[in-house]
N, C-alpha and C positions, 0 to 999 in steps of 0.2 A: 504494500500500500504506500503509496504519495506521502513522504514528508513536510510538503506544503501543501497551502491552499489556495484559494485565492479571495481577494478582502476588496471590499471599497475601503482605500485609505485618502484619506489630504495631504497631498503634499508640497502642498503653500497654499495662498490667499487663494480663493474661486478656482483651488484646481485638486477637482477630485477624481480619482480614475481606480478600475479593478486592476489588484497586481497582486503577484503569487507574494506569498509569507510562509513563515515557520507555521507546523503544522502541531507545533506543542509539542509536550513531554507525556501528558497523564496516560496512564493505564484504560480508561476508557473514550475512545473512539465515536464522534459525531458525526452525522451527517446533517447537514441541516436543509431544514423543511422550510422554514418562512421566518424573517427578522424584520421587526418592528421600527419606524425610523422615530429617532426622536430631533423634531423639527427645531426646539428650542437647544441643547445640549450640542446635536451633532452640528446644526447651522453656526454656532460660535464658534464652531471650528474652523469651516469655511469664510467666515467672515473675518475672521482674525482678532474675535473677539474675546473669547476665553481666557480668564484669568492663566490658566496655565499655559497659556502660550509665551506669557509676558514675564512671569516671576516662578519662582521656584516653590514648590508647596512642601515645605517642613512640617512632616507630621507628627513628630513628638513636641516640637513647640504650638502646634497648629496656626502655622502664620503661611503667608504667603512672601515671598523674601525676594527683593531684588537685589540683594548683593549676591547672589548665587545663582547658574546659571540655569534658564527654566526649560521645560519641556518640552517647547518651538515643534518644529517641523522634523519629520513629516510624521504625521496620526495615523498609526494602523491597526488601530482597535478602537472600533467607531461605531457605536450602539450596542445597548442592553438589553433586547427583547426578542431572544432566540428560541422559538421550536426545532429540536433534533431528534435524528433519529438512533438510536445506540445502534452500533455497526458492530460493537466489536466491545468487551468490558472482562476486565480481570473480577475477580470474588469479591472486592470490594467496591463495585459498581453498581448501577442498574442492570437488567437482563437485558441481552443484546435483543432487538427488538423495541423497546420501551420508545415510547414519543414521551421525550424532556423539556423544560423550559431551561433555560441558562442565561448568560449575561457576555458573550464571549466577542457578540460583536458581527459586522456584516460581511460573513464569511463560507466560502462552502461548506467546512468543514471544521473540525478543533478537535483536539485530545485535551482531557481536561481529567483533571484531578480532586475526583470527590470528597477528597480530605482537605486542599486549598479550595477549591471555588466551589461555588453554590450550584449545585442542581436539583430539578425538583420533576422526580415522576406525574404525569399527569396521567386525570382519570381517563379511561376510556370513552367517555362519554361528552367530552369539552372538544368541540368545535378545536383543531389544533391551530388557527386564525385566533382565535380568542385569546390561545396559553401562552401567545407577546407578553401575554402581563401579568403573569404567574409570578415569573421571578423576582422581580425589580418592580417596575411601574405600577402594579396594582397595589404592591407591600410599601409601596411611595406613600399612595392616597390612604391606604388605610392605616399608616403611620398617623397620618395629619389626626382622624378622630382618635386614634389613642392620646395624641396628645391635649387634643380640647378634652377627652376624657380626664388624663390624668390631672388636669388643670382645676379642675371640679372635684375629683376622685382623692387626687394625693397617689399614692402606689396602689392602693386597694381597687382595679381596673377591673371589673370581671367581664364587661363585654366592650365592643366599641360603641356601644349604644350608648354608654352612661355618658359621653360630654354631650349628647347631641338630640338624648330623644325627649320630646315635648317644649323643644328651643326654636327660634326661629333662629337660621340660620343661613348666610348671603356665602355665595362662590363668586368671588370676582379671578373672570377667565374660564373658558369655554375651552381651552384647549382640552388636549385626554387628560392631565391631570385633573382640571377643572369638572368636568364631566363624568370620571370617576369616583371624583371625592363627594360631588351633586347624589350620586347613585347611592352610593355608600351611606350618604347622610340621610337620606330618603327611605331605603332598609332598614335602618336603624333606630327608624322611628321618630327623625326629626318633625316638629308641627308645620313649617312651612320649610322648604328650599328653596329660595331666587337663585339664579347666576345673572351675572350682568358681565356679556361681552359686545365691544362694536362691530364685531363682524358679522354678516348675516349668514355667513353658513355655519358658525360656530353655533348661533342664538337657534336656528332650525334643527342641531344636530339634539341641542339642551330640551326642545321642545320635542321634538322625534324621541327623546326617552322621558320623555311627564316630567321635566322640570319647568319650571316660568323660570322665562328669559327676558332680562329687558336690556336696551338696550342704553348706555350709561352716556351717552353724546345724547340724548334725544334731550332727557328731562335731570335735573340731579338727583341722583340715587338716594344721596344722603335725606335730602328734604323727600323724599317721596317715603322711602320707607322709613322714615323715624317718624312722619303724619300715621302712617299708617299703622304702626307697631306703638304702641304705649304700656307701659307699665307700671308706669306711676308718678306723678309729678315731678317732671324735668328729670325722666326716666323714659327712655325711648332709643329706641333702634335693636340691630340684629343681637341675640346673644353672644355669636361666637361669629365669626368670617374665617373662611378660610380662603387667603389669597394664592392665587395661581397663577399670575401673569406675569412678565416677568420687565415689568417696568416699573421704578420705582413712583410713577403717579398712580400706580396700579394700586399699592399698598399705600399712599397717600388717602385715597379713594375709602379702600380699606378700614382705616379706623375713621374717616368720616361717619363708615356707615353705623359704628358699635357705640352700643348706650353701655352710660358710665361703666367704667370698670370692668369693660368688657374686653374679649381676647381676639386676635387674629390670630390664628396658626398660619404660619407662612410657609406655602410648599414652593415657592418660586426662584426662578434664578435667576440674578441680574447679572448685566452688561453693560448698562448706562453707569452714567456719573453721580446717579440719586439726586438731584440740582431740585425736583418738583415736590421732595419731603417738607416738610415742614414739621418740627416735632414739638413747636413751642405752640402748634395750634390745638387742637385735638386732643391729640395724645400727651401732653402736658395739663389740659384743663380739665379732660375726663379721667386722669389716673387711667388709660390704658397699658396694654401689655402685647406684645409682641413675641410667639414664640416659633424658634425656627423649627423645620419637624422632616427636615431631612433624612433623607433613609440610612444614612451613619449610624444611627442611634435614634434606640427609645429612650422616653421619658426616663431620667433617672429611677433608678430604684425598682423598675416595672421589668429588669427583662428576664427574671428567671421566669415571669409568665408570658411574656409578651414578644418572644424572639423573633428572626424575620420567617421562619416556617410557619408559626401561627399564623404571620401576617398574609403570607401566602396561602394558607388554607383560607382565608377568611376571602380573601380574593378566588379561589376556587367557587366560595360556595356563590358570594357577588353571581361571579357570570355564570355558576346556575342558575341563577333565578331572573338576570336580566342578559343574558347571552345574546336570543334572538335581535332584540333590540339592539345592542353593541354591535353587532353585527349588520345590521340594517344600518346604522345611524354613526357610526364613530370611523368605521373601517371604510374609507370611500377612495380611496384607490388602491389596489393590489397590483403592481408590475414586475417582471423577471427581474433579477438579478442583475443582470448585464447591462439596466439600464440605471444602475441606483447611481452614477455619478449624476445624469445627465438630470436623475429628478430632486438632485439635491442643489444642485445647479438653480435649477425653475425655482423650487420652494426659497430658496436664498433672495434669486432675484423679484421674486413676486409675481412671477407669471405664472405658476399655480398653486395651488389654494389646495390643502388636505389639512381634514379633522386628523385623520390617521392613515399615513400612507405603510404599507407593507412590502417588502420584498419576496420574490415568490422563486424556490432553488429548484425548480422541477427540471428546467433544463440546463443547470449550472456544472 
């Protein structure tokens, strides 16, 4: 068998192309079925935007450091939302056979090692379109309610329902994050779900799975729903926001929307300069709180219950119950392989538009 494979990598600004790479070391052997693009994450790549392009990321200090040289050019391990097929697995694998989710990137193939990297068997029964977001992306979103949980909860987390259900509760951002997290908070028993994105395919995709979508340019969000929401004498707006976009007037936005003392979990990544914050408005006069809920890490204190396998199951059971829909409404374009530079390309420069665009390795 091939010791390489071949990957969509960057390598430089607006130039992405498939080229063969190392085919890894681990004991068990992938083939891959379909990779997930992630629009936000991978496009900072091609943009030249990505903090780690520019500074060096020290992980034991956790800073990003420009006295030491950063991670530049070229990127050959470029997204985290892989279906495979096990080709091949020694005794401490899965059975060869098995369709897995992984994180390994947009690639034919990968040997991977299930004692360093995450894999996760899927049911027989999950659309393998759907299991992009087993590993990673779904165990993203449903980070974010454990952490509006544990915000409320303390360590004592027994489901993801406890920060979210009988709250109203605002998604600002429509991408799959936002959409996911909309879904999530809705199963959970949330009282109301809004998202508020300007795009209208985003706002159509929110409303294609029964969430209300409005649209945040039309009317101000803030003044609409804090009339609408009261709780008690100069007490008003969302319980909890979970922000998803990844511009810092996004999260500006954000704690406009949350009555006193209320929380944003922040699932988003920025690239701008943060210039449209404002933190002496808002979030200085309502005692706000901002917590980040990145897939690094759960809530302190929470993870002998709350590891990312939980999180992943809990994402399993999600696209039981709303798969059809995800699948109608999120996934809206699927193309080979061979074409993922040229569609990263378009999505960069804005000549097309995907909720979720897919790679498909049938003939790769």
């Amino acid at each position: 068998m091939s010791d390489t494979d071949r990957a969509v990598v960057v390598r430089g600004p607006g130039d992405a192309a498939v080229q063969e790479v190392p085919a890894g070391e681990g004991p068990v052997r992938l083939a891959t079925v379909c990779s997930g693009v992630s629009a936000g994450t991978e496009l900072s790549f091609l943009t030249g935007t990505n903090p780690a392009l520019h500074a060096h990321h020290d992980p034991e200090l956790g800073l990003f450091r420009t006295d030491l040289p950063a991670t530049g050019y070229p990127v050959t391990r470029l997204g985290y939302m892989e279906v495979a097929r096990v080709v091949d697995s020694e005794a401490t694998g899965p059975p060869r056979g098995a369709l897995v989710a992984a994180t390994y990137g947009h690639r034919t193939g990968y040997r991977i090692d299930p004692l360093a990297e995450r894999i996760v068997v899927l049911p027989s029964d999950l659309d393998p379109l759907l299991g992009i977001y087993v590993a990673h992306m779904g165990p993203i979103c449903a980070n974010g309610l454990l952490h509006a949980a544990a915000d409320l909860c303390g360590t004592d987390v027994r489901t993801l329902g406890d920060g979210v259900r009988g709250r109203r509760v605002v998604v600002v951002g429509g991408g799959v994050v936002g959409l996911l997290t909309g879904l999530f908070a809705r199963r959970h028993g949330a009282a109301e779900v809004v998202l508020l994105d300007p795009t209208p395919q985003r706002r159509a995709a929110a409303e294609g799975l029964g969430l209300e979508a409005l649209d945040p340019d039309r009317a101000d969000p803030a003044v609409l729903l804090k009339t609408r929401w009261r709780h008690g004498a100069g007490d008003r707006g969302a319980d909890v926001v979970f922000q998803c976009r990844g511009r810092t007037a996004a999260l500006a936005t954000a704690l406009r929307l949350l009555r006193p003392q209320g929380t944003v979990v922040d699932l988003a990544f920025y690239t701008d300069d943060g210039s449209p914050l404002r933190l002496g408005a808002e979030f200085h006069h309502n005692g706000l709180t901002i917590h980040c809920a990145q897939i690094g890490r759960v809530p302190r204190g929470t993870a002998h219950a709350w590891d990312r396998e939980r999180l992943s199951a809990e994402t399993i059971e999600l696209l039981r119950g709303e798969g059809p829909l995800v699948r109608k409404h999120m996934i809206t374009d699927v193309v080979p392989f061979a074409e993922g530079p040229a569609l990263l390309a378009d999505l960069a420069a804005r000549r097309r538009h995907a909720v979720q665009a897919v790679l498909t390795f049938d003939d790769a």
